[in-house]
N, C-alpha and C positions, 0 to 999 in steps of 0.2 A: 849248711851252717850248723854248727854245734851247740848244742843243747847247754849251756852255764847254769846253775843255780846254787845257792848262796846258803850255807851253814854254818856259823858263829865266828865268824872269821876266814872259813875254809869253803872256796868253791869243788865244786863238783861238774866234772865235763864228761859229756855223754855225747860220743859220735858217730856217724851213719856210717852203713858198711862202704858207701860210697867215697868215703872222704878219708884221706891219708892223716893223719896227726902228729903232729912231731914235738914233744915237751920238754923244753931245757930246764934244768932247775940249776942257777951257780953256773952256768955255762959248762955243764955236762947234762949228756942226752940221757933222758929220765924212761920216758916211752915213747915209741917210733911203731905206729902201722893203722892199719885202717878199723873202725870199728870200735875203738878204745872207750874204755871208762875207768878215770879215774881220780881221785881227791888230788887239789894241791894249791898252793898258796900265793895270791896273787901278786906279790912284792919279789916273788923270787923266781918268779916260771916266764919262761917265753916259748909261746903256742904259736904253733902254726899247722894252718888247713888247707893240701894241697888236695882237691876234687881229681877221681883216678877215673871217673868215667865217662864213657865218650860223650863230646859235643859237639854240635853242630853247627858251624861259621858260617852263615848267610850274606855275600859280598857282589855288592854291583858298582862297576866302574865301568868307565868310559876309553876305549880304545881307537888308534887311526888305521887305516890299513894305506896300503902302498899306495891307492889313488885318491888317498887324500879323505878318503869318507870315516865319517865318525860312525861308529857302531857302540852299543852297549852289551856287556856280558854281565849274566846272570850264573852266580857259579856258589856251591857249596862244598866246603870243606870239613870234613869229619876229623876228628883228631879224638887225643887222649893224653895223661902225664903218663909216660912207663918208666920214669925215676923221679917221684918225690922228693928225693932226700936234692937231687941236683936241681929240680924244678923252684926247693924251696930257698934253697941258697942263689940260683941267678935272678929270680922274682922275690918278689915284696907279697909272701905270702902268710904274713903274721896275724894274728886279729887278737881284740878286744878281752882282755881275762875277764870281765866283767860281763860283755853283750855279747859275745863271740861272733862280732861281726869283724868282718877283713879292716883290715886300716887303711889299705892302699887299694890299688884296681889292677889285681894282676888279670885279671881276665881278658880285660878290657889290653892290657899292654901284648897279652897272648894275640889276641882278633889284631891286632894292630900290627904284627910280627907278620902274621900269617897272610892277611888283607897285602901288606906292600909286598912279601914275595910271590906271593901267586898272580898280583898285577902284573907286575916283571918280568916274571917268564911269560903273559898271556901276550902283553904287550912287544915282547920280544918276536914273538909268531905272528901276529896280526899285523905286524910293520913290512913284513916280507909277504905279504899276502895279498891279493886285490878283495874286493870286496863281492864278485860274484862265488869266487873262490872261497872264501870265508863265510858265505850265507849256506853253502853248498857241503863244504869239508870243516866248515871253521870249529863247529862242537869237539868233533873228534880230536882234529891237530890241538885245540888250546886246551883239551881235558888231560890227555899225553902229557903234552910240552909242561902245563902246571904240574904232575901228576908226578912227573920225571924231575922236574927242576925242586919240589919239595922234597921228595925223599933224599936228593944229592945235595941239598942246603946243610952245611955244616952246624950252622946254628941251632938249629932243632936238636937234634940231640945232643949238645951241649947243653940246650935248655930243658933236657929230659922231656921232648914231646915227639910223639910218635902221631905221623899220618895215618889214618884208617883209610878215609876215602876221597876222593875227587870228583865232583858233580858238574858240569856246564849244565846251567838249567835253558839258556836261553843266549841268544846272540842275534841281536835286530838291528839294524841301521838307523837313524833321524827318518821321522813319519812321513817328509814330503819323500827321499829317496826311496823310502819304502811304496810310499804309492805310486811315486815314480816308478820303478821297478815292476809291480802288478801293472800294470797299463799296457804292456805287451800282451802280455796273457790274456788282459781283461778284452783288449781289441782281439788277439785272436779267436778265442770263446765266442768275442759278438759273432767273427764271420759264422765261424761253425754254427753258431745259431740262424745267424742270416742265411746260410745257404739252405741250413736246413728247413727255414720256412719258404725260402723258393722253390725248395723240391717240393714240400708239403702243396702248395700254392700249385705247382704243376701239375701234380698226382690229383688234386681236387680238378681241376680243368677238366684234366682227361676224362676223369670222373663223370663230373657233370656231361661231358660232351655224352658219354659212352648213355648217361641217364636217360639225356634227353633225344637220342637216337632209340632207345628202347620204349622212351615214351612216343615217339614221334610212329613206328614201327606196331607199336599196341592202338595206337589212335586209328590208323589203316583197316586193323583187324577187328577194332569193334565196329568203327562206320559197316565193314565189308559183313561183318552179323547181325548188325543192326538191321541192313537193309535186306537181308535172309530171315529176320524177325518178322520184318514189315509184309513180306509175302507170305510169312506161314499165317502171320495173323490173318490177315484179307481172308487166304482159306478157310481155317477157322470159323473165322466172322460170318462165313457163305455157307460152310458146312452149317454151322449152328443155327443158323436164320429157315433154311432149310429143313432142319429137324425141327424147328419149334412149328416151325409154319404146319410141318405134319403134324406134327403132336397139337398143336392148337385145332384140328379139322378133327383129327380123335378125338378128342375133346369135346369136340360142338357136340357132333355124331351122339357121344353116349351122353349127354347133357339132356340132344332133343328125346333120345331115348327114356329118358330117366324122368322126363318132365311129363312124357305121354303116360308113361306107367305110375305116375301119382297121382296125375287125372284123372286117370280111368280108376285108381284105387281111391280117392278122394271123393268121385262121383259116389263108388258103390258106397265107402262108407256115410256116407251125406242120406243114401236113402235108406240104409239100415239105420241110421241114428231120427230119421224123421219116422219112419215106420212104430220105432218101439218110442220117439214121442209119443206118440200118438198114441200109443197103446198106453201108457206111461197117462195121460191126459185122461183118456175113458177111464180108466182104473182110476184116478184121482178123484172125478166126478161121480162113481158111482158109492164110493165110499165116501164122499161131501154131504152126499145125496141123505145116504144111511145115517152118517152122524148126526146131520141136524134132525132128520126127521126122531132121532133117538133123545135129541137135545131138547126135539119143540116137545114132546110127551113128558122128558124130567119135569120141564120149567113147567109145565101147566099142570100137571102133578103137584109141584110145587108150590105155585102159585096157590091152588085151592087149599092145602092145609095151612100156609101161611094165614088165610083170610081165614078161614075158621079159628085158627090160635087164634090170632087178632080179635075178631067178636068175642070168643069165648072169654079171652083177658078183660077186655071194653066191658062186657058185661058183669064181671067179677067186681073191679075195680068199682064201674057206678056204685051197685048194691053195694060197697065196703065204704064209698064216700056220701051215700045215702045213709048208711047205719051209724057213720062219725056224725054227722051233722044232726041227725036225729037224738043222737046221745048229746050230744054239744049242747044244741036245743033245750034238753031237759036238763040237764045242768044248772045252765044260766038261766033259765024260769023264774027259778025264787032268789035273785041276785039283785041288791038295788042299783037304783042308776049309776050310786058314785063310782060302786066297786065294779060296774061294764064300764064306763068312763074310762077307770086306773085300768084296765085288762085292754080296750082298747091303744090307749098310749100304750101297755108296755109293748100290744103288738106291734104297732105303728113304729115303735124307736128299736123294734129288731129288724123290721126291714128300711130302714133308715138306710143311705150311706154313710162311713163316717164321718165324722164333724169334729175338728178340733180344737174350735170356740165357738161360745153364742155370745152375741150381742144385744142385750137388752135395752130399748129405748125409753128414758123415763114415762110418756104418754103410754108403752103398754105395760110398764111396771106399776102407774099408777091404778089402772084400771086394770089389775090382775087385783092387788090389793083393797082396792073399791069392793069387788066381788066376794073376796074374802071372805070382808067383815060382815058382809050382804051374810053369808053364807051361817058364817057362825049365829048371828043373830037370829036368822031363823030358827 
């Protein structure tokens, strides 16, 4: 589509390289080619945009063949314009000075051209044809037969278009024929598989059979070792009972042996360890003997200077408590009674225990006080 835009009265048309342009102004041809750019005035110009590059026609119809079966084809048509100027004159390929969109639908009228004669010729081929024939050959015969009947159509190049290519994409019959048609196949596929799991099924038999003759044939051969076991063992079992039986009488043999000679070495050391008791004993005793008699002389040694310290302190001591009391004595000579009274209490209340109250009874408070006054008065 071409590019319009608008300047004071005057458009401007800007076109792709792909698109042919043709500008009448007054009904004379102003510019004619592809790619164009140029000013011109909307009240006096007639535009037209013929597209020069290939495109591609996507058509599916419906065909009979000779026995009567509907088949569908799947087919593509390539084309091109290779004369605009003719293309633009037998189509409606004007558009818009304004939007520069197409006015008409030449495209659409092109697919329309193209769609009914290539049904034509396909149809023409598929009427003459069965439908195994056609599932089989049919792409090739109807890609030809269209291929040949388009390029020989007069009207195309009248209408300046040129074929490029011819596609059959596809050619299938209605889905029950068609799986009609697979069901042979699909049945003979089943045998080929069903036979082949009967052979599988037989080759396993054999199999099996051949297995269990090889097991059957190994079972023969271990009973037949088994029971060549059982005899070497027995041997074996006699051999070894035998040998222990000897080796058990060896055994005793150096046992009784071994038992006389600790005896006899157990006796002797029995009476060397009671001899040097013994000796061991007298030695103990006479050194017992020596110690105490050493012990009884310390202690009685002892003994008598203890008892002399003793008197001799005893007698120190008396004279020291004879000489206090004798001084004491003269002291207190020339003391009156009150002041040995108060010297008595004070001694009397140090050796007192302590005492944490006294309790005074009026009868001996009163005759403390009686005494007293007795006292002062005198």
């Amino acid at each position: 589509m071409a590019d319009i835009t608008r300047r004071l009265g005057w458009r401007h048309l800007r076109g792709a390289p792909t698109a042919h342009v043709r500008h009448h102004r007054s009904g004379k041809l102003a510019h004619d080619g592809p790619g164009l750019s140029f000013w011109f005035r909307s009240l006096s110009a007639a535009l037209s945009e013929v597209p020069v590059d290939d495109r591609e026609l996507a058509m599916t119809f419906h065909a009979r063949t000779v026995d009567f079966q509907d088949v569908t084809v799947q087919a593509t048509v390539t084309y091109r314009v290779s004369d605009p100027a003719v293309a633009a004159a037998r189509l409606d390929f004007s558009i818009d000075p304004d939007t520069g969109i197409w006015r008409g639908a030449p495209l659409e009228q092109l697919g329309t051209l193209l769609t009914e004669t290539a049904q034509q010729h396909a149809l023409d081929v598929l009427a003459r044809t069965s439908l195994s024939s056609a599932l089989v050959d049919g792409v090739t015969a109807v890609r030809e037969r269209v291929a040949t009947g388009l390029a020989a159509e007069p009207r195309l190049p009248a209408t300046g278009i040129e074929i490029v290519a011819v596609r059959v994409v596809a050619l299938r019959p209605e889905p029950e024929v068609e799986r009609a048609l697979r069901t042979p196949a699909r049945e003979q596929i089943q045998q080929e598989a069903d036979r082949a799991t009967y052979e599988r099924r037989a080759v396993a038999v054999e199999r099996e059979r051949t297995i269990a003759e090889n097991e059957l044939a190994s079972q023969i051969e271990l009973a037949r070792r088994e029971e060549q076991l059982v005899e070497q063992r027995g041997t074996n079992t006699r051999r070894e009972a035998e040998e222990n039986a000897a080796a058990d009488k060896v055994r005793a043999e150096a046992e009784a042996t071994r038992s006389v000679r600790l005896a006899e070495a157990e006796a002797a050391r029995s009476v060397k360890l009671a001899e040097a008791e013994a000796d061991r004993q007298v030695r103990l005793a006479d050194a017992e003997a020596q110690r105490t008699e050493r012990l009884s002389q310390a202690e009685a040694t002892r003994t008598v200077r203890l008892a002399r310290a003793e008197a001799e302190a005893a007698r120190e001591v008396g004279e020291a408590r004879a000489e206090a009391q004798a001084a004491w004595l003269r002291v207190h000579g020339d003391v009156d009674v009150a002041t040995l009274h108060a010297l008595t209490g004070t001694r009397l209340a140090e050796n007192l225990p302590h005492i944490d109250s006294v309790t005074i009874s009026p009868d001996v408070l009163t005759g403390l006080l009686s005494r007293l006054g007795a006292g002062e008065r005198e």
